[in-house]
C-alpha atoms as one frame of an Amber mdcrd trajectory, in Angstrom:
protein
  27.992  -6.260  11.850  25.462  -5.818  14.700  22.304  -7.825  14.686  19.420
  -5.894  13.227  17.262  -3.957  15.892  20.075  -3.077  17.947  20.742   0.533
  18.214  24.637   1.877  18.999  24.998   5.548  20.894  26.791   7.983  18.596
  25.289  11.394  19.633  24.751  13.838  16.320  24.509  17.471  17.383  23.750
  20.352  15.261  27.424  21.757  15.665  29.655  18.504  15.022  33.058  19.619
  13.409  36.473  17.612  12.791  38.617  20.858  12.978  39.981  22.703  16.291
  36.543  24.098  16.769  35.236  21.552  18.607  31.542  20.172  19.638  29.089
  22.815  21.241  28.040  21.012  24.722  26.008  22.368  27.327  28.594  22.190
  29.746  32.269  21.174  30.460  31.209  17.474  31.799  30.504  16.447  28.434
  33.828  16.397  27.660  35.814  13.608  26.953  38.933  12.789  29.287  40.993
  13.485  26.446  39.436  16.699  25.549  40.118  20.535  26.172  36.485  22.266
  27.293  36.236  25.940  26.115  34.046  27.926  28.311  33.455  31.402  26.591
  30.656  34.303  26.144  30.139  34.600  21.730  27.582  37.077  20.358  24.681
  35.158  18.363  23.530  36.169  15.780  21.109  38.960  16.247  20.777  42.541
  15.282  21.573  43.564  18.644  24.649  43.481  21.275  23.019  40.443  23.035
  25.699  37.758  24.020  25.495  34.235  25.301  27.643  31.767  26.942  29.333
  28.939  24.644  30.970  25.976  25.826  32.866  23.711  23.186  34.765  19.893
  24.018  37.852  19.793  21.720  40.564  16.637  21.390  43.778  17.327  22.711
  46.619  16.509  20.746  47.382  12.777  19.785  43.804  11.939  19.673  41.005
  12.408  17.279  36.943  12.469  17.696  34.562  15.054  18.598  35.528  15.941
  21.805  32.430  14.009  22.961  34.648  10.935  22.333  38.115  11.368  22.102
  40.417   8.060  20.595  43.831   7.291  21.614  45.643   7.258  17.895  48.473
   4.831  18.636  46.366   3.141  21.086  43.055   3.139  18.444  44.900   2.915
  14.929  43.663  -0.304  14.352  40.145   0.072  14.889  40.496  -2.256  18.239
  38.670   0.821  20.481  35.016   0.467  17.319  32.571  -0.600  18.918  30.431
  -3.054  16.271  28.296  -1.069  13.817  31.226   1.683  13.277  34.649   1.751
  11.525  38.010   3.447  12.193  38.969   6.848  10.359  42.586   8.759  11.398
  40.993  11.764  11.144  37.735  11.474  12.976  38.285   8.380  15.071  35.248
   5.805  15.042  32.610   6.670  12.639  29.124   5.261  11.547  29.124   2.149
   8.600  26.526   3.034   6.454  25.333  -1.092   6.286  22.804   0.066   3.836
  25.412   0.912   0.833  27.417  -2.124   1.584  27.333  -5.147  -1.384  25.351
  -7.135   1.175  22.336  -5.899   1.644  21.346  -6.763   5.565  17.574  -6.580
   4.551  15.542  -9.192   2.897  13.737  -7.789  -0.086  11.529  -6.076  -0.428
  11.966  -4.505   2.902  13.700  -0.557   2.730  17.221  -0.225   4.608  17.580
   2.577   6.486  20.752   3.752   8.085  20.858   4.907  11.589  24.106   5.214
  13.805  25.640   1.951  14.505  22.974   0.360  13.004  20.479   0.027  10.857
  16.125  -0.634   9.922  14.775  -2.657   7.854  11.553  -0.941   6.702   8.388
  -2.334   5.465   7.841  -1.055   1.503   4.251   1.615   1.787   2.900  -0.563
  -0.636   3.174  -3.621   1.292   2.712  -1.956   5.104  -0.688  -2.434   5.242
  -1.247  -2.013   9.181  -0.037   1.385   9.059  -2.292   4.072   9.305  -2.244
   6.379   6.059  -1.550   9.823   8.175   1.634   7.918   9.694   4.654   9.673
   9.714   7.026   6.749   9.561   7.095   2.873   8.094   7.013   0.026  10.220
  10.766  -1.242  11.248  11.056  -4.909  10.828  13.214  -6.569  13.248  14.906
  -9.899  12.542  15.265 -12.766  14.933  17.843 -15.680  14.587  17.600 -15.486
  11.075  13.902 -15.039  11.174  11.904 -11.759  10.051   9.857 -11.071  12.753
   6.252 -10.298  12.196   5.590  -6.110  12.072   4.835  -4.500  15.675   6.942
  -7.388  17.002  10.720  -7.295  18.267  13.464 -10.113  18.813  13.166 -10.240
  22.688  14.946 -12.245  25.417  12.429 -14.536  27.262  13.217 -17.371  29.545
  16.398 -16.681  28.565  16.147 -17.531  24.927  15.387 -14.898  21.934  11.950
 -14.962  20.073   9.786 -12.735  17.848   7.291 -11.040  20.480   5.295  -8.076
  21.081   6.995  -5.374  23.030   3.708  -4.222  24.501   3.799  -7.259  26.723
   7.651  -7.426  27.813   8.575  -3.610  29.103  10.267  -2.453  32.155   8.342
   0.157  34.399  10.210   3.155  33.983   8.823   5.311  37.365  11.191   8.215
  37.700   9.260  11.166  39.308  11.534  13.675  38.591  11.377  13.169  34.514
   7.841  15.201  35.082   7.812  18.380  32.349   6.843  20.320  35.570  10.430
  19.210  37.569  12.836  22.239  36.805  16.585  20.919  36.870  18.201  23.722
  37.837  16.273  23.516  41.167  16.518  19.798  41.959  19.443  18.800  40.493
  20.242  17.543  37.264  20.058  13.685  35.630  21.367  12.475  33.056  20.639
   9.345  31.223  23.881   8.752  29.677  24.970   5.991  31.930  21.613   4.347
  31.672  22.527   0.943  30.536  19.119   1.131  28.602  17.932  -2.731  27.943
  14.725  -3.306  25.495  11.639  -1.557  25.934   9.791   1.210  28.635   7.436
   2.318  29.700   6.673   5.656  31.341   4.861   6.310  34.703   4.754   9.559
  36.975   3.315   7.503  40.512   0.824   5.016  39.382  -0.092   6.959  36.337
   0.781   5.801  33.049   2.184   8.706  30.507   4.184   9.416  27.548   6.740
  11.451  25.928   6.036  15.456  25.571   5.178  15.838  21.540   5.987  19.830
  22.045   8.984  21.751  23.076   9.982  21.704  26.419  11.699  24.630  28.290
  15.354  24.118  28.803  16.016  22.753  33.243  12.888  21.494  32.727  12.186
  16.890  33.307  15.036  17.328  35.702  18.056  18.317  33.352  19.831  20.811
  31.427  18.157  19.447  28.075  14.894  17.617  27.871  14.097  15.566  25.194
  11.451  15.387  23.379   9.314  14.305  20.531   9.174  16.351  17.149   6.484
  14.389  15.462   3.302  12.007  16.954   3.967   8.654  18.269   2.432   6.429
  15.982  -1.095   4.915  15.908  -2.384   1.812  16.879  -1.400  -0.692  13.693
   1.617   1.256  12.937   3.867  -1.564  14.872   7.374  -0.533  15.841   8.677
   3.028  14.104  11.294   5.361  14.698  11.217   8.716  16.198  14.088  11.392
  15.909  14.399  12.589  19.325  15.143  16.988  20.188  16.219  19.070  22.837
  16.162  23.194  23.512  19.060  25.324  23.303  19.891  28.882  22.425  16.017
  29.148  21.581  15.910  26.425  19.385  13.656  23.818  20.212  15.514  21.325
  18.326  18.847  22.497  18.589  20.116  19.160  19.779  18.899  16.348  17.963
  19.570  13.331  19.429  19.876   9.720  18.147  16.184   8.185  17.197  14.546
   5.582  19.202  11.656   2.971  18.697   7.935   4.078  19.610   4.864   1.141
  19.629   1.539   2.384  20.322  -0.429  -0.325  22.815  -3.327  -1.203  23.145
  -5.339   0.316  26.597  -3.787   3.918  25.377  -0.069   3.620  26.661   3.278
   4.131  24.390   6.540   1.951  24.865   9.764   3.306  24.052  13.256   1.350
  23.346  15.961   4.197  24.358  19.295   4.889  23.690  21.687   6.742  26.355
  23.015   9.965  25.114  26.394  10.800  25.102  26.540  14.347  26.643  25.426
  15.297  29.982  23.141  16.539  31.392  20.090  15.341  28.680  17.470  13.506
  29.482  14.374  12.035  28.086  11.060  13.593  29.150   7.632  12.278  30.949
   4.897  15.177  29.955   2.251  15.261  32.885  -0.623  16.571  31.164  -0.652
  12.923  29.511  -1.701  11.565  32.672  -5.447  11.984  32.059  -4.911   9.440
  29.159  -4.608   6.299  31.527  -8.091   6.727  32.360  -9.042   6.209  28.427
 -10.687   3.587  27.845 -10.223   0.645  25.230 -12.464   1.436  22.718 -10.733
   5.679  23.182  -7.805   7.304  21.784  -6.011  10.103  23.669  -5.841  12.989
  21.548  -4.488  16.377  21.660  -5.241  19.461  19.419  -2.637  21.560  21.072
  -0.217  18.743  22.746  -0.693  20.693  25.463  -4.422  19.505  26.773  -5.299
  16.158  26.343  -8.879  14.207  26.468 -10.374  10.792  25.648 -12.533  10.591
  22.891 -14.015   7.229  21.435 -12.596   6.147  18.425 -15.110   2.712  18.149
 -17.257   1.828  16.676 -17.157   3.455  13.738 -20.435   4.670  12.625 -22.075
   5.267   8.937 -25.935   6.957   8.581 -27.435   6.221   5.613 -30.513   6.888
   3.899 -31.767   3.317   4.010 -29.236   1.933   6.359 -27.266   2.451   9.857
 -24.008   0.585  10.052 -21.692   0.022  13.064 -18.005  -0.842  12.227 -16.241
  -2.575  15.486 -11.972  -3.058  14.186 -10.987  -6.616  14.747  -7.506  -5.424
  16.395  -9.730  -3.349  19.002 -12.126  -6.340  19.613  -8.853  -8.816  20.216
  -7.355  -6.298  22.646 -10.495  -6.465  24.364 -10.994  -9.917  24.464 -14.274
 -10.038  22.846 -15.866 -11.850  20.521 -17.099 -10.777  16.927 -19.489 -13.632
  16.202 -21.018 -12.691  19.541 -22.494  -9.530  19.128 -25.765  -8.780  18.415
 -28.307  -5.251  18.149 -30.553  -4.773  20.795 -33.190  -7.291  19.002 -30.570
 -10.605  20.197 -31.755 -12.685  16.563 -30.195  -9.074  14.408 -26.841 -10.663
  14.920 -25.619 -10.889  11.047 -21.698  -9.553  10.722 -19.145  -9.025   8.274
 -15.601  -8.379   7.759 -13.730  -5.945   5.691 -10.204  -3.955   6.065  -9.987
  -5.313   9.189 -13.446  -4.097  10.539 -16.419  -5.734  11.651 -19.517  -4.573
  10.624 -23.731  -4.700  11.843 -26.112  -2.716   9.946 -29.910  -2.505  10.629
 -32.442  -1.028   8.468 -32.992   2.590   9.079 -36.925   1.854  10.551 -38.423
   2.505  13.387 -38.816  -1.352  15.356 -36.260  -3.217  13.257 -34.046  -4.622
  15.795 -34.547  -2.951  18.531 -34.440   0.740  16.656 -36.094   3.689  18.709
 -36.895   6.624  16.901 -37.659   9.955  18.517 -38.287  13.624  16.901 -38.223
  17.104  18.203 -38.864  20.496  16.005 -35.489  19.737  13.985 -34.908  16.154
  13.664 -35.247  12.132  14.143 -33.430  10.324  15.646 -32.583   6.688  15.607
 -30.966   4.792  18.360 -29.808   1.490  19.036 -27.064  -0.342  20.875 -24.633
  -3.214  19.801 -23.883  -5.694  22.511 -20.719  -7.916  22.493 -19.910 -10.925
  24.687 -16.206 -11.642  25.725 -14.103 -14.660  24.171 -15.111 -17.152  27.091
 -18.361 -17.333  25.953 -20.274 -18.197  29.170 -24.406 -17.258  28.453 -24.271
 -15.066  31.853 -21.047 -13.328  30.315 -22.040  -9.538  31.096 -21.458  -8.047
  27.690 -19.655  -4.656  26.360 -21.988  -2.090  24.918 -22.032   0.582  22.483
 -25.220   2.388  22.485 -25.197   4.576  19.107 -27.519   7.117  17.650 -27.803
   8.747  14.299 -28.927  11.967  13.777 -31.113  13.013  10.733 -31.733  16.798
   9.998 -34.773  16.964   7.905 -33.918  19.564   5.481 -33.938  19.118   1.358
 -30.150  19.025   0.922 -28.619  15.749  -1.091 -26.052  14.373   1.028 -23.708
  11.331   0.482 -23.768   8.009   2.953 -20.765   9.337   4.917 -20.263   9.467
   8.683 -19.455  13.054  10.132 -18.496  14.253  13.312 -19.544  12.699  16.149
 -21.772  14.741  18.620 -20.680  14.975  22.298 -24.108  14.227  23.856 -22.950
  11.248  26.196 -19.347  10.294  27.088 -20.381   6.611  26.103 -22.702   6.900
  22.962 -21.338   7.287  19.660 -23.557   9.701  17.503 -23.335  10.682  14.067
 -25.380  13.338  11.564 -26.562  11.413   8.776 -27.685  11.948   5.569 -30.563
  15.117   4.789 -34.157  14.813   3.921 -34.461  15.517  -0.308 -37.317  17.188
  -1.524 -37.991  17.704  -5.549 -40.741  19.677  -6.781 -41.909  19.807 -10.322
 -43.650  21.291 -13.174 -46.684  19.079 -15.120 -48.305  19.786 -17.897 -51.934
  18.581 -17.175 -53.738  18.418 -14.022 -53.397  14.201 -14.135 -49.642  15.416
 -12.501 -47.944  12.383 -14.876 -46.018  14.079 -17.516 -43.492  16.362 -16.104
 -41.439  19.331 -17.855 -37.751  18.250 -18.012 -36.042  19.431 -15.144 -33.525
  22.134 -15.354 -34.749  23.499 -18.560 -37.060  27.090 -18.926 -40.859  26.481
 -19.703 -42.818  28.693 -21.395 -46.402  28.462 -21.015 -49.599  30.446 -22.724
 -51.192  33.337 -21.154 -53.374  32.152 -18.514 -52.673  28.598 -18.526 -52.708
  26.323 -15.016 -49.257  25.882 -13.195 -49.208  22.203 -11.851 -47.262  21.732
  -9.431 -45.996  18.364  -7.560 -43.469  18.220  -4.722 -42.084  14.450  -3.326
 -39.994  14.352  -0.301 -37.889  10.645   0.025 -37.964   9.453   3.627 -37.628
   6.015   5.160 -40.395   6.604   7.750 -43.405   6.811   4.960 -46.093   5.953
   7.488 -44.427   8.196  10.276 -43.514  11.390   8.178 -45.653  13.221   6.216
 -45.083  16.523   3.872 -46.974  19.653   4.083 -46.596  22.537   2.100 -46.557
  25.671   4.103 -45.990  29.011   1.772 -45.566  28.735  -2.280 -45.079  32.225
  -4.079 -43.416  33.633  -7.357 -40.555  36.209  -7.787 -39.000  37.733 -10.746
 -35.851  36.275  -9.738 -34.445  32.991  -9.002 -33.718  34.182  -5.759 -36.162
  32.554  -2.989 -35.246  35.096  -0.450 -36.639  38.331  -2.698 -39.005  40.119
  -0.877 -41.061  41.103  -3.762 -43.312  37.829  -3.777 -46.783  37.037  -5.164
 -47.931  34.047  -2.820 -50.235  31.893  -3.706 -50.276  29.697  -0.840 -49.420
  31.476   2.607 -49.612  29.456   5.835 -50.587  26.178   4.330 -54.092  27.739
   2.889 -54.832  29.158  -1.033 -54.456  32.572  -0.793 -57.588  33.084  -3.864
 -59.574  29.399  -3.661 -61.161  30.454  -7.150 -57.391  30.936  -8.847 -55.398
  27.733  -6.076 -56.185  24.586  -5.573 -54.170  22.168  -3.111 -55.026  18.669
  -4.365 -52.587  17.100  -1.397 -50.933  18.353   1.480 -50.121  17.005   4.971
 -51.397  13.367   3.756 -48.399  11.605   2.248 -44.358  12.258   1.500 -46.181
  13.947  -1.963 -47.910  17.177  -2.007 -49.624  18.796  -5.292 -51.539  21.975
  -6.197 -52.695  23.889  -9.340 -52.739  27.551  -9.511 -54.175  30.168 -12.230
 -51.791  32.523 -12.683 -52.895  36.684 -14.178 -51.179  39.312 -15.142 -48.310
  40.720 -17.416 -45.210  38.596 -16.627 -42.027  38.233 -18.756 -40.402  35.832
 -16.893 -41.295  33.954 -13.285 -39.541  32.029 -10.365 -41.841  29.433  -8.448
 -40.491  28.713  -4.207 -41.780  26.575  -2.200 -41.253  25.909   1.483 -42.245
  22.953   3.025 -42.374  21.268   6.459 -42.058  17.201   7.212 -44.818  16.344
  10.254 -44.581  13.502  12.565 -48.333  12.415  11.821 -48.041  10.234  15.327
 -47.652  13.097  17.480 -50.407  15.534  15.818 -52.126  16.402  13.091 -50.515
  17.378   9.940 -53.511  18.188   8.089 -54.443  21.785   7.594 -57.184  23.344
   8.335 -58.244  26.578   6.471 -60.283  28.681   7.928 -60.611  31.893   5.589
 -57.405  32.137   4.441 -55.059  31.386   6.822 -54.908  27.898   8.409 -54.929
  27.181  11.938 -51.557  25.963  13.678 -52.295  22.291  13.567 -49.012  20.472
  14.594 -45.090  21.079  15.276 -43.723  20.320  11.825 -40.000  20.783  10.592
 -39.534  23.322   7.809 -37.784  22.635   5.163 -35.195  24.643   2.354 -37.338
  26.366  -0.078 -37.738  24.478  -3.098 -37.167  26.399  -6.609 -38.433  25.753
 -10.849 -37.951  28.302 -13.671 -38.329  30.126 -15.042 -41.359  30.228 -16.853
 -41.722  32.774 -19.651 -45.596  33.166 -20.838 -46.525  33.891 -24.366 -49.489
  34.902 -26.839 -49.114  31.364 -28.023 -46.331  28.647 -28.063 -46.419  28.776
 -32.188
């Protein structure tokens, strides 16, 4: 048996048969020395008369394999022309040990075997990989090391000459080929191959000085400088994933994956690059692709992930600090594994107060929160005709720790609509105001209003539940808005009306407060309004109702920046101050009767 980690070439295509059909190659150099190449036009299958050319590698006779490989069968019988990893058949020549059915096991429990040819991986069980991300599309592989398990995300690597348990991300060769660019077309330029490669450990991909990746769409066949580019079917893996393996594919008759190669090992590193530990193919011409619209992802910076919606177009977009708006609190998240990478300090860091410096760690995060007030370490607040909001930044200091260190910041900002919606303490989608500030929407302003049954406004109707009052009895109405800012924010009510339907958008309305004022002062009286988060008002209600709906809108006013108060003139009330309305508020209904015997 091989060592664990080392991959052996056995190329799988789509079309591999024992019989005299053969292998389906691209061309007649993929043939083995041993092997008859059939060049010939078949008809695919398609409704219509169109025809295609098909090339095929067959063993000649006294020899067995694929026509890929062809093996000598008196000079091969006794399995002397294996390489490790495989076994001899008389049939088919050298073919893959499945290590992972054998007695033996070759993995240390509980780690997951997983075949692969020549070879094998020894997986990390889900329930005990906890550094990979939940949307990953593969388990860690766990590489052994002179007997020892090396940690996940590291490999058994030569250094000085001796092997030891390190990360790849710190021992790859440059691999700087310009004409492995998605844009190079083959059939121009010339074809490479990298079956000869003698591919040793880990790479990593550069078009000039630019650091890129592998293409995670189809490429077009004589594209990356070869008959068949290969590419990448799924995502490389995240940052925390460690070392997993990716199936590798390649175009042909239309089919983007038509040739599937043998898989290799993908690491995501830190500072937004990939490493990849290849395999050569066995058929010529394939070769493994460098996309070029990946380049703009070297200029991403540590604290950004390069992301694509369309793996076509690529961008930067900051993927720390996390960020959570409450309703009492903000909180900024910083992951330890980003902070490390960046050689920075946790205990350093500190709001833009320098004494709001408390931290704590949790999954792997560390976290700052500040109260959600105006002053409290360093918070600004600022409002417009829609919302407040509250900005900060969180400085941190580099390992050294030298006092005239020049620290990293992360200015953040969260966003609070004022509206009446409930809302959970969630982070949403960040807003692209600033390339550099992280900014979230946090949670809505919530507004209540209420029925009481006397004007003392202290004994409310149960919520949710019709009231049915007498025939010209007082409505008392109370409305409470819950905000942070009490001495900042205040609520005025601004039109309060009745339908005969629950519906606050019904046009047939009977206000009886329109533009802040009492409609009829001798039937509406506003006890509060534009003073306090709590507004009130009583109202005499006439005339021959069955049932009722009572809406109110409101509007929260920054009391520092005018004056929230209204003023009535007549009826109407003069525009005082730039306040932010608020959803329309809604109780009933309420029936009347005779009497409530």
């Amino acid at each position: 048996m091989m060592s664990l980690g080392v991959l052996l070439v056995l190329l799988l295509f789509k079309h591999v048969t024992a019989d005299s059909s053969g292998t389906v190659v691209t061309s007649c150099e993929a043939c083995h020395d041993q092997a008859t190449c059939l060049d010939s036009t078949v008809e695919r299958e398609r409704g219509d008369a169109f025809q295609t050319r098909s090339v095929t590698c067959t063993c000649q006779e006294g020899s067995v394999g694929d026509g890929i490989t062809c093996y000598d069968l008196e000079l091969c019988s006794g399995g002397s022309c294996c390489r490790q990893g495989y076994r001899w058949s008389s049939e088919l020549g050298c073919v893959d040990v499945d290590e992972c059915s054998l007695p033996d096991q070759p993995c240390t429990p509980p780690q997951v075997c997983e075949n692969t040819p020549g070879s094998f991986d020894c997986l990390v069980p889900p329930e005990d990989d906890l550094r990979t991300s939940p949307r990953s599309d593969s388990r860690s592989v766990q590489f052994q090391c002179g007997g020892r398990r090396c940690p996940v995300g590291e490999d058994c690597i030569s250094v000085g000459g001796t092997s030891l348990c390190a990360d790849p991300c710190q021992f790859y060769t440059v691999l700087n080929d310009a004409w492995r660019s998605t844009t190079n077309n083959g059939a121009v330029n010339g074809y490479h191959c990298d079956r000869s490669v003698n591919w040793q450990g880990w790479y990593r991909l550069f078009l000039g000085n630019t650091s890129v990746q592998m293409p995670e769409r189809c490429v077009d066949r004589y594209m990356c400088g070869t008959d068949i580019p290969l590419w990448l079917p799924l995502p490389h893996p995240q940052l925390g994933d460690g070392v997993v393996q990716r199936s590798v594919c390649g175009p042909y008759y239309g089919d983007c994956c038509y040739w599937r190669q043998n898989p290799i090992h993908v690491k995501a590193c830190y500072g937004n690059y990939y490493i990849y530990k290849f395999v050569p193919t066995t058929s010529c011409n394939m070769a493994y692709c460098a996309d070029v619209n990946t380049t703009v992802c070297a200029s991403c910076g540590v604290f950004d992930a390069c992301v694509s919606d369309n793996e076509t177009n690529w961008r930067c977009e900051r993927k720390a600090p996390e960020l959570v708006c409450g309703r009492s609190l903000l909180k900024v998240g910083l992951p330890n594994d980003y902070l490390e990478a960046a050689g920075l300090d946790a205990s350093s860091a500190h709001l833009a107060d320098p004494s709001c410096s408390a931290h704590q760690k949790a999954n792997g995060t560390v976290w700052y929160q500040v109260e959600r007030r105006e002053g409290r370490c360093g918070n600004t607040l600022e409002t417009n005709d829609t919302h407040a909001v509250y900005s900060n930044s969180l400085f941190v200091y580099p390992v050294d720790g030298r006092n005239d260190s020049r620290p990293f910041s992360f200015p953040f900002s969260c966003v609070y609509p004022l509206e009446t919606e409930s809302s959970l303490d969630m982070a949403i989608r960040p807003l692209p105001l600033t390339d550099h500030k992280v900014v979230r929407v946090g949670a809505k302003a919530r507004a209540s209003m209420s029925l009481y049954r006397d004007s003392n406004y202290t004994e409310p109707y149960p919520a949710g539940q019709p009231v049915t009052l007498i025939v010209g009895s007082s409505l008392h109405v109370g409305v409470s808005v819950e905000e942070s800012e009490a001495e900042r924010f205040v609520v005025v009510l601004e039109d309060c009306y009745t339908t005969e339907s629950p519906n606050p958008d019904n046009l047939l309305r009977t206000y009886m407060i329109q533009d802040r004022c009492p409609t009829n002062r001798t039937q509406v009286t506003v006890e509060e309004s534009g003073s306090s988060l709590r507004a009130r008002f009583s109202a005499l209600l006439q005339g021959d109702y069955r049932y009722i709906f009572l809406h109110c809108s409101l509007s929260l006013c920054d009391q520092r920046s005018s004056s929230c108060t209204p003023v009535c003139s007549g009826r109407r009330s003069r525009s005082v101050s730039k306040s932010i309305r608020l959803k329309p508020l809604t109780i009933g209904p309420i029936t009347w009767a005779q009497s409530l015997e």
